[in-house]
C-alpha positions as CSV (number, residue, x, y, z in Angstrom):
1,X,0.0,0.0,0.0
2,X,1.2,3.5,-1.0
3,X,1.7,5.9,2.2
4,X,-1.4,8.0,3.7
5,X,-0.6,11.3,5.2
6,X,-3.0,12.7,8.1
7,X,-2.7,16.1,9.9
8,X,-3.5,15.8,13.6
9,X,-3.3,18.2,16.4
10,X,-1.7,15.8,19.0
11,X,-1.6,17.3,22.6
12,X,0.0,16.2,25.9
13,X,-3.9,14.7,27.1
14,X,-4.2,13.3,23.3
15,X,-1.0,11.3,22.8
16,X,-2.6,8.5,20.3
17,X,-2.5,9.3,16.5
18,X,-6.1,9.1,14.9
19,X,-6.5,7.2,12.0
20,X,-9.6,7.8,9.5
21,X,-12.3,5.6,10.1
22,X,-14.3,3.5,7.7
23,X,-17.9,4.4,7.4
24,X,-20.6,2.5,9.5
25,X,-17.7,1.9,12.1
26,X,-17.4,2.7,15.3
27,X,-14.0,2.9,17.2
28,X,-13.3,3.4,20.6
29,X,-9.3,4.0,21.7
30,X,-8.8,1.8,24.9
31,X,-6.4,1.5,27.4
32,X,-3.8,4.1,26.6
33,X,-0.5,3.8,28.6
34,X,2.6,6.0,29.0
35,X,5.7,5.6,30.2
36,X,8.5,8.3,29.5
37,X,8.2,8.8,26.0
38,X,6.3,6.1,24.9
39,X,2.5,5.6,24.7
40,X,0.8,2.4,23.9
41,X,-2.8,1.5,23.6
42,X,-5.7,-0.3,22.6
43,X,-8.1,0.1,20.1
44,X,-11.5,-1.7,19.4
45,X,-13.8,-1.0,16.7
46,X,-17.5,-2.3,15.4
47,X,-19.4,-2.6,12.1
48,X,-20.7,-4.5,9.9
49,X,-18.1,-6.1,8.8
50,X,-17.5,-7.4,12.2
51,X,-14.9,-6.4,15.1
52,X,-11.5,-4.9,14.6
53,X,-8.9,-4.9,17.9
54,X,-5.9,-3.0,17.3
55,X,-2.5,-2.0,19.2
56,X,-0.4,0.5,18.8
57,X,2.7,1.8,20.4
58,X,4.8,5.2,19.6
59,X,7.9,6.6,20.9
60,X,8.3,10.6,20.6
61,X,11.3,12.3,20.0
62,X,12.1,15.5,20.4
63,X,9.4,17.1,17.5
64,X,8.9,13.7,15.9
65,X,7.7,9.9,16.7
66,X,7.6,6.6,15.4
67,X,5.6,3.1,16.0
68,X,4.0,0.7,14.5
69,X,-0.1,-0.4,14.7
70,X,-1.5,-3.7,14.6
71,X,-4.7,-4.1,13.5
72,X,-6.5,-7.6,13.7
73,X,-9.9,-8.6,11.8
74,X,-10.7,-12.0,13.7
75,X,-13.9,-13.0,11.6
76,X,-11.8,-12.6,8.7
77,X,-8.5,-14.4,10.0
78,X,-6.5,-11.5,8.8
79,X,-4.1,-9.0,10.6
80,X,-2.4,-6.0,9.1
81,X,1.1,-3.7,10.3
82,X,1.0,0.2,9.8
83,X,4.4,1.8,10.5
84,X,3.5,5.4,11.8
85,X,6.1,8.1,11.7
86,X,5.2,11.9,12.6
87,X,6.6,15.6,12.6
88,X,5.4,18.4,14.2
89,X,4.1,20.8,11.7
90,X,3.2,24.1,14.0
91,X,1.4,25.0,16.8
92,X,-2.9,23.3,17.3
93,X,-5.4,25.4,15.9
């Protein structure tokens, strides 16, 4: 798959990176842990194409991070890797 790029405001009480979600899904962001400067968490989502659990875990940097996101589609028997990679662009608006 090519690269997707997404613009975020990410804050210090909004650490996990937002994906776009499918339509006729619901997602909920679970379980978020940090510890120094690296935040993990969980991720479940429902449709009607079934559930979706994902993981995800992302160190920061300085003005940049990087992690990876599991995502795992049980009724389907499929799981998919998203390598995540981030720079700050400016200030939130």
């Amino acid at each position: 798959m090519p690269p997707v790029t997404h613009t975020q405001c990410i804050t210090k009480n909004d650490l996990v990176p937002q994906g776009s979600q499918q339509p006729g899904q619901e997602c909920e962001i679970i379980d978020v842990k940090k510890s120094g400067n690296t935040v993990t968490w969980t991720m479940k989502c429902t449709g009607q194409g079934g559930e979706v659990i994902g993981t995800g875990k992302i160190t920061y940097s300085g003005d940049s991070f990087k992690g990876t996101m599991t995502i795992s589609m049980p009724q389907a028997n499929m799981e998919m890797t998203s390598h995540l990679n981030g720079k700050r662009i400016g200030k939130c608006k």
